[in-house]
C-alpha positions in Angstrom: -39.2 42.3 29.0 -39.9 41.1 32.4 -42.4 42.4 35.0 -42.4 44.4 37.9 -43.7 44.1 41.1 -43.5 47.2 43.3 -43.6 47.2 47.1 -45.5 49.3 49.5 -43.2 49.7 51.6 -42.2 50.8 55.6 -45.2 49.1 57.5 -42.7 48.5 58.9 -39.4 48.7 57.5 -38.5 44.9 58.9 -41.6 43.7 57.4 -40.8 44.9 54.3 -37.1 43.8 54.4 -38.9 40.6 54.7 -41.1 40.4 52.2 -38.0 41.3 49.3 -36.3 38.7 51.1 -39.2 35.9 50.2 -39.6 37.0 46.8 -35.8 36.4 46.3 -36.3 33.1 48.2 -38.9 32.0 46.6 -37.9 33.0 42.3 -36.4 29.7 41.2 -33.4 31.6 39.7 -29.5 30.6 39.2 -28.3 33.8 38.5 -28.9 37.8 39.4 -30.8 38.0 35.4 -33.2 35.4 36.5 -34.7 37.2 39.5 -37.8 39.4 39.2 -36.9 42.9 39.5 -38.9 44.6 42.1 -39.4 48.4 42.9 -39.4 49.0 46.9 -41.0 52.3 48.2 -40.0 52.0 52.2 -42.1 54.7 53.0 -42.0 55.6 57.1 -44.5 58.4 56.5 -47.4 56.2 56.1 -49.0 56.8 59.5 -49.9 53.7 61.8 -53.0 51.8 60.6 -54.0 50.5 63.8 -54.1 54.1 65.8 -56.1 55.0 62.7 -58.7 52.2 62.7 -59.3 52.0 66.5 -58.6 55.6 67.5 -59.4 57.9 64.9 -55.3 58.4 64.2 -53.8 60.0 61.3 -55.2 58.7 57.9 -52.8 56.7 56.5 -53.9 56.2 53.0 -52.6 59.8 51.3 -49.3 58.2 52.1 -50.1 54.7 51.0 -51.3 56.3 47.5 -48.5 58.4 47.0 -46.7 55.2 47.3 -49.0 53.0 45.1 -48.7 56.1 42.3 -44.9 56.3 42.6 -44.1 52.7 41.8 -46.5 52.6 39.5 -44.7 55.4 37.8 -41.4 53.2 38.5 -42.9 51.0 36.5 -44.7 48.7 37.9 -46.8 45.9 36.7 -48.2 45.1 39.8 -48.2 46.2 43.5 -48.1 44.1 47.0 -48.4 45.7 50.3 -46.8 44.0 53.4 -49.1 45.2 55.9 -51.7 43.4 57.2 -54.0 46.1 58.3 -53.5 48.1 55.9 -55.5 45.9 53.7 -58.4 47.7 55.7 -57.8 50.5 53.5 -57.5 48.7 50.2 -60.7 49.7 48.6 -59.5 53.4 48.9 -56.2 52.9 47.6 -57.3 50.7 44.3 -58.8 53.8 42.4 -55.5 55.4 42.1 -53.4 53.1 40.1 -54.2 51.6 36.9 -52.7 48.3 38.2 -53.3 45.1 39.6 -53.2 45.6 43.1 -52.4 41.5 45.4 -54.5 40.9 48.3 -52.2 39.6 50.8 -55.2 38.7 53.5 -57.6 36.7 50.5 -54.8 35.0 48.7 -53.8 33.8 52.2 -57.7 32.5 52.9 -57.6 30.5 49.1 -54.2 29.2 50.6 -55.6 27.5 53.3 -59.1 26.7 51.2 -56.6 24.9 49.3 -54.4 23.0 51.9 -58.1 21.8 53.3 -57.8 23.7 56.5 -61.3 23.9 58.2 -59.9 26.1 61.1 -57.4 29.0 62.0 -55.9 30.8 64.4 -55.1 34.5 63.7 -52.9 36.6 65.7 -52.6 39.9 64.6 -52.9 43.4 65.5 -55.9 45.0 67.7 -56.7 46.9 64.6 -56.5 44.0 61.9 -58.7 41.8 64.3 -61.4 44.3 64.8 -61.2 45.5 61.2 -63.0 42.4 60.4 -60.9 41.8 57.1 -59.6 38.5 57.8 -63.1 37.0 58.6 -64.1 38.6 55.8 -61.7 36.9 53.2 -61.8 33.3 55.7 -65.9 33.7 55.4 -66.1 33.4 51.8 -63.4 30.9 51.5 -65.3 28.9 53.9 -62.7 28.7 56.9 -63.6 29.5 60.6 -61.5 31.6 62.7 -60.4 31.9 66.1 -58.4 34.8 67.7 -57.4 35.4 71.1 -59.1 37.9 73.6 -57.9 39.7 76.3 -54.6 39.2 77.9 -53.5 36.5 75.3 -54.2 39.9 72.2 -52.1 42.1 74.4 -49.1 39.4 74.8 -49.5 39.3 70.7 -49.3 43.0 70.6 -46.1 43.3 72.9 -44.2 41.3 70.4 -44.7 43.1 67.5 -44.6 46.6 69.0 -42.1 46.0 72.1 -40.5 43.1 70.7 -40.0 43.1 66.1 -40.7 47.1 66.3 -38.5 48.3 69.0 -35.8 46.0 68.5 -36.0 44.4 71.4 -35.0 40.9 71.8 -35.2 40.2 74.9 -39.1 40.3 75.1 -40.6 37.8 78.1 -42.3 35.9 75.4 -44.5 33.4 78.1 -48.0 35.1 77.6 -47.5 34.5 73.8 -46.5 31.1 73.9 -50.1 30.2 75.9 -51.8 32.1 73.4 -50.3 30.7 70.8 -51.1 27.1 72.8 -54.8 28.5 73.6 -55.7 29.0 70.1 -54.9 25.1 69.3 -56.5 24.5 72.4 -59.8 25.8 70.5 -59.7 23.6 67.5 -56.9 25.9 65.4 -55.2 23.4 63.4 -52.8 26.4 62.1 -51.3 29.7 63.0 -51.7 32.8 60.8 -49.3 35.1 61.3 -51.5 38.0 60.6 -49.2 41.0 61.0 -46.2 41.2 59.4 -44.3 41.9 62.3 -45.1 38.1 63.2 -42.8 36.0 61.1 -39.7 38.2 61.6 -40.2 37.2 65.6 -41.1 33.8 64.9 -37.5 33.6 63.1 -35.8 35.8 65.0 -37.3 33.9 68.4 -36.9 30.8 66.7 -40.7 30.1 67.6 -41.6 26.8 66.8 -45.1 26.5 65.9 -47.3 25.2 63.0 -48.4 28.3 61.0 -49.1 30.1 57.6 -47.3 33.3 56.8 -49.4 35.2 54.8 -46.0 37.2 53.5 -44.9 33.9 51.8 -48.0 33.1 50.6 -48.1 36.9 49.1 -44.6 37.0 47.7 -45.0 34.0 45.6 -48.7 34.8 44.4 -46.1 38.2 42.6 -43.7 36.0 41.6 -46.3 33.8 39.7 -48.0 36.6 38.6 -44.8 38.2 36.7 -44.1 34.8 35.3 -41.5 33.6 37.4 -40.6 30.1 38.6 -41.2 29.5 42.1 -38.7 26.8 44.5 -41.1 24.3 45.8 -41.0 25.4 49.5 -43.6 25.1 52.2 -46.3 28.1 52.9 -47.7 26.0 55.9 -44.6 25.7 57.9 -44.6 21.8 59.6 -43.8 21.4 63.4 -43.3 18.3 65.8 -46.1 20.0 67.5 -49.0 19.6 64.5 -47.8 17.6 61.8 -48.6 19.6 59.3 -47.9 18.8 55.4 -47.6 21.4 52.5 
């Protein structure tokens, strides 16, 4: 019988739309019996992780557990969370479920380890920057990071809460295309779309930048993992602007 993967779902509910939509993408499958079937819990209780992390919010792991245990009652063989900084909270989530729990933020660091990728720049929520758990997972895969400060984190912030979140499309996206252009500026030879938010507006703004989306890289690390075939498709997304190869 084939594996599950279950999805933590609701962080947000685009995000996770998105991640479903990559697994599907990326199972090398010509017919419906061929794909990986996939339990999705799109739970919008989970409080936000960044008001919890920077401001003492509402703890949003009972939620994320209740999750984790559900699908694994579903029948799960292994669980993925599309959520960036939630991952902050993945050590407390682990020791309620009896399986194998993907790390979306250290299976995107052996990604670049792997492409040969000395140098990256993240954008990402306030929270998942100051968490630290990206330089964490880029330390020990022996790849430097840059993020932005100031202004340029705010403009990132605006397009995943007033832009992807809200719904709202017609966003002034300026301040994030010089951050975006800062960051390579400082020697980032790739983007890391660190929230999840982040490649739903870079498709739905048609943003055209070299980068890494850590969703990809996460969806097809499940597929592999419940046997699947994967499409050969491109994790680090080539631009005219860098050159990039996969």
């Amino acid at each position: 019988m084939k594996k599950t993967i279950g999805i933590i779902g609701g962080m947000g509910p685009l995000a996770t739309c998105d991640l479903f939509r990559k697994i599907i993408d990326t199972t090398d499958a010509g017919c419906d019996q061929e794909h990986v079937r996939v339990c999705i819990d799109n739970n919008t209780e989970i409080a936000d992780r960044t008001e919890a992390i920077l401001n003492g919010g509402k703890d949003p792991v009972p939620e994320i557990v209740k999750s984790a245990v559900r699908l694994q009652g579903m029948g799960s063989d292994v669980l993925i969370m599309p959520c960036n900084t939630a991952h902050f909270f993945y050590d407390r989530i682990t020791p309620y479920v009896d399986i194998p729990f993907l790390h979306m933020i250290r299976e995107t660091a052996r990604e670049l380890k792997c492409r040969g990728i000395k140098k990256a720049g993240l954008l990402a929520t306030d929270g998942t920057c100051r968490s630290g758990v990206y330089k964490t997972a880029f330390d020990a895969a022996g790849v430097e990071m840059c993020v932005p400060s100031g202004e340029n984190q705010r403009a990132v912030m605006d397009v995943i809460y007033k832009g992807v979140k809200a719904g709202n499309l017609s966003i002034d996206l300026n301040g994030f295309y010089y951050t975006m252009d800062d960051l390579f500026a400082k020697g980032a030879e790739v983007l890391v779309l660190g929230c999840t938010e982040l490649p739903v507006a870079f498709e739905l703004f048609h943003i055209d930048r070299p980068n890494i989306d850590p969703t990809l890289v996460l969806a097809e690390a499940a597929v592999r993992f419940v046997g699947a075939k994967i499409r050969n498709q491109a994790v680090i997304k080539e631009t005219d602007k860098g050159g990039l190869s996969c």
